[in-house]
C-alpha positions in Angstrom: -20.8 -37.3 29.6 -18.5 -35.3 27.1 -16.7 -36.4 24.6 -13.2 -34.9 23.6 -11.2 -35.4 20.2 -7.8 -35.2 19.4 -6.4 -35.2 15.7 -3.4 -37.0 13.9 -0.6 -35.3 12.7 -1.8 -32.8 10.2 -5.7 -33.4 9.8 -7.9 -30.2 10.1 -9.8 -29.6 13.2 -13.1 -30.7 11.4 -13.4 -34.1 9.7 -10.2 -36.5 9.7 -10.1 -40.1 11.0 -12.3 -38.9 13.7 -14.8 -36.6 12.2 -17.7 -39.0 12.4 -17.0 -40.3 15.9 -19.1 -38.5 18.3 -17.6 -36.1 20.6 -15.8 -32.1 20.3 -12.9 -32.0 18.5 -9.6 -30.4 20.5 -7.9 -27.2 18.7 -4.8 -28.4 19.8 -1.5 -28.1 17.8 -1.0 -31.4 15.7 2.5 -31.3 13.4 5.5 -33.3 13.3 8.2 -31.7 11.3 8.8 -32.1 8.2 5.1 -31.7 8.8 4.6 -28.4 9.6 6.6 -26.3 12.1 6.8 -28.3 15.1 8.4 -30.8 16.9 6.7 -34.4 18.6 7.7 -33.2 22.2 5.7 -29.5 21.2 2.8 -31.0 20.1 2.5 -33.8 22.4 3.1 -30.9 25.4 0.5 -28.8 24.0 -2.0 -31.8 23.8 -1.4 -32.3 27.5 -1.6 -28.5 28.4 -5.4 -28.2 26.8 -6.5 -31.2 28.5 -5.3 -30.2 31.3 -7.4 -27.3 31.4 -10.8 -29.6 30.4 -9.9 -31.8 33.9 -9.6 -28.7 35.6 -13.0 -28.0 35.1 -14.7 -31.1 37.5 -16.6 -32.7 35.2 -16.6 -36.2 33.8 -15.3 -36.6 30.4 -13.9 -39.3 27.9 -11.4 -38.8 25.3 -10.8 -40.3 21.7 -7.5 -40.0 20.3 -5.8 -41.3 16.8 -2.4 -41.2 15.8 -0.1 -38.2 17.6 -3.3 -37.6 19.0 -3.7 -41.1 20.9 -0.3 -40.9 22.0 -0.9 -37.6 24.0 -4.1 -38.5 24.8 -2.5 -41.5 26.3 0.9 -39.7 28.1 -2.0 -37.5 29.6 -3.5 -39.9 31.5 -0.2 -41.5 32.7 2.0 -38.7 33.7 -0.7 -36.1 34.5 -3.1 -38.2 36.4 -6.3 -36.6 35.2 -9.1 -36.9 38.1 -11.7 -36.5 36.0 -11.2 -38.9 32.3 -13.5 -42.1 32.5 -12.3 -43.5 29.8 -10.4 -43.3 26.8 -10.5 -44.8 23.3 -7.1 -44.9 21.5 -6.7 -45.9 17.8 -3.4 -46.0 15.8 -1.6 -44.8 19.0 2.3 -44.7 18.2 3.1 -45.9 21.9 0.7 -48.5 22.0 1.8 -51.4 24.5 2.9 -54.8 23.2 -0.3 -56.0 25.8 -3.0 -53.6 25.0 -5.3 -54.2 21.8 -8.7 -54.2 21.7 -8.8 -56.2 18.2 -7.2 -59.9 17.8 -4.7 -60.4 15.1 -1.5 -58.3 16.1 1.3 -60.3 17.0 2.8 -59.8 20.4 6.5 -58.9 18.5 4.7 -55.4 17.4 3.7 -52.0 19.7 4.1 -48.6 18.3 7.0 -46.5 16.6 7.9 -44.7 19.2 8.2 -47.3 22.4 5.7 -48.8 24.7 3.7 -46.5 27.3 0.6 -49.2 29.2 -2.6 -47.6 30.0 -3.1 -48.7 33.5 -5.8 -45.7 35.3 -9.0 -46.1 33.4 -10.9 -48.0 31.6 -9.5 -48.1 27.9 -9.8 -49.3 24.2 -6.9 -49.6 21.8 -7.5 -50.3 18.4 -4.6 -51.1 15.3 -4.9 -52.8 11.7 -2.0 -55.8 12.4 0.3 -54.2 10.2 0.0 -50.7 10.7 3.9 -49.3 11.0 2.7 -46.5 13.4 0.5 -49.3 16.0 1.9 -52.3 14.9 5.4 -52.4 13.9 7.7 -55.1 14.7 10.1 -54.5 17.9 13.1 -55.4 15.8 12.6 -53.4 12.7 14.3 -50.7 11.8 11.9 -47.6 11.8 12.4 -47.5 15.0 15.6 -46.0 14.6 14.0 -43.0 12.5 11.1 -42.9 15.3 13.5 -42.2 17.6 15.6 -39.4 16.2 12.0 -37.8 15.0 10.0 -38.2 18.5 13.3 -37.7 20.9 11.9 -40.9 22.6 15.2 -43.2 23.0 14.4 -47.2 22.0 16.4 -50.0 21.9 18.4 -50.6 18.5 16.3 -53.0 16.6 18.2 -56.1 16.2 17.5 -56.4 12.0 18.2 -52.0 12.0 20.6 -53.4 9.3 18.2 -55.1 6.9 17.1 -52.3 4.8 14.4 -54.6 2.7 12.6 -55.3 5.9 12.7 -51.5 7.3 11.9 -50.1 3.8 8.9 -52.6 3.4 7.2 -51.3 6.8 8.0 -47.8 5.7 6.1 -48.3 2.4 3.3 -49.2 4.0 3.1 -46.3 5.6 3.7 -44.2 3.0 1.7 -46.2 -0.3 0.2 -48.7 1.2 -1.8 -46.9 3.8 -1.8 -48.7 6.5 -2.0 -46.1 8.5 -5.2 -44.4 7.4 -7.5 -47.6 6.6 -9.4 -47.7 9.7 -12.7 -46.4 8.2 -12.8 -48.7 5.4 -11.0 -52.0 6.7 -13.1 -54.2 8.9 -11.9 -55.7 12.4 -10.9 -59.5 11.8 -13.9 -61.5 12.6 -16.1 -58.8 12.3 -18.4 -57.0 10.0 -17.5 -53.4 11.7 -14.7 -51.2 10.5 -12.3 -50.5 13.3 -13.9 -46.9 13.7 -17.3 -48.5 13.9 -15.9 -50.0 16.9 -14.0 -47.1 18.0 -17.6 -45.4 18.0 -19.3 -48.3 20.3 -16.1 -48.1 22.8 -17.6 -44.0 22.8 -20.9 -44.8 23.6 -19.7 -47.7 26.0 -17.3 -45.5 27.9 -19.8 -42.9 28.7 -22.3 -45.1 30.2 
């Protein structure tokens, strides 16, 4: 069975979070301005669109996504009701549901930056590090605020969106402490496999 890849914001067609996974990596248009020319809603459309055209097709497939490219490899299979995806393996996704992890130690007060979307058609694996601010950020902190006005996705107003110590400490680790991009080196708690050494046996699982 095939294997489709889609990219996070800004990683190059070849290699990225997902260049060792298994699978053919989708050209599709990943940017989120300031990075790069487009909006959240373009990319997000145009990462629907091309998988669109691989259902079209009739055959079996499962798809990988991390980051912008797990949320619209996720919206895909909720709101287009693909016939033909078997499976699908999302890690960092940014609308990860407060219910669906494949890992233990996230708190059920965290789900991603830009709302809650649950997988509910096919079978599915959804990895995030506990405090990744894109996977894993708390419901009432106040990123989301920023996620909203950068996706177009309305939330809720956080109830701390005043405490700027608490919203600048997610945001730094996003941007320093990296959060976002250790899940090749950081290993799943209780484990002795890095969360994309699991990502890459949910592959192999889902196309069984």
């Amino acid at each position: 069975m095939r294997r489709y890849k889609v990219r996070g914001a800004g990683e190059p067609v070849s290699g990225g979070m997902l260049g060792a996974l298994p699978g053919e990596m989708l050209p599709n248009i990943s940017e989120i301005r300031p990075m790069g020319t487009r909006t959240y809603a373009e990319s997000i459309t145009d990462i629907r669109k091309r998988l669109g055209v691989i259902d079209a097709r009739g055959e079996d497939y499962i798809l990988i996504g991390y980051s912008l490219g797990a949320a619209g490899v996720g919206d895909f299979l909720e709101y287009d009701r693909p016939r033909h995806c078997r499976g699908i393996i999302l890690i960092a996704d940014p609308k990860r549901h407060r219910a669906q992890c494949s890992n233990p130690g996230v708190p059920a007060n965290r789900w991603g930056v830009a709302g809650e979307r649950k997988i509910t058609r096919v079978p599915w694996w959804s990895y995030s590090i506990p405090d990744d601010p894109i996977s894993a950020l708390p419901g009432d902190n106040g990123n989301r605020v920023t996620a909203s006005k950068v996706t177009g996705l309305p939330q809720p107003t956080p109830a701390r969106w005043w405490d700027a110590g608490y919203t600048l400490d997610w945001l730094w680790r996003y941007t320093v402490g990296g959060r976002h991009t250790a899940y090749g080196r950081e290993r799943v708690a209780g484990s002795t496999i890095t969360y994309l050494q699991a990502a890459t046996r949910a592959a192999v699982e889902a196309a069984r």
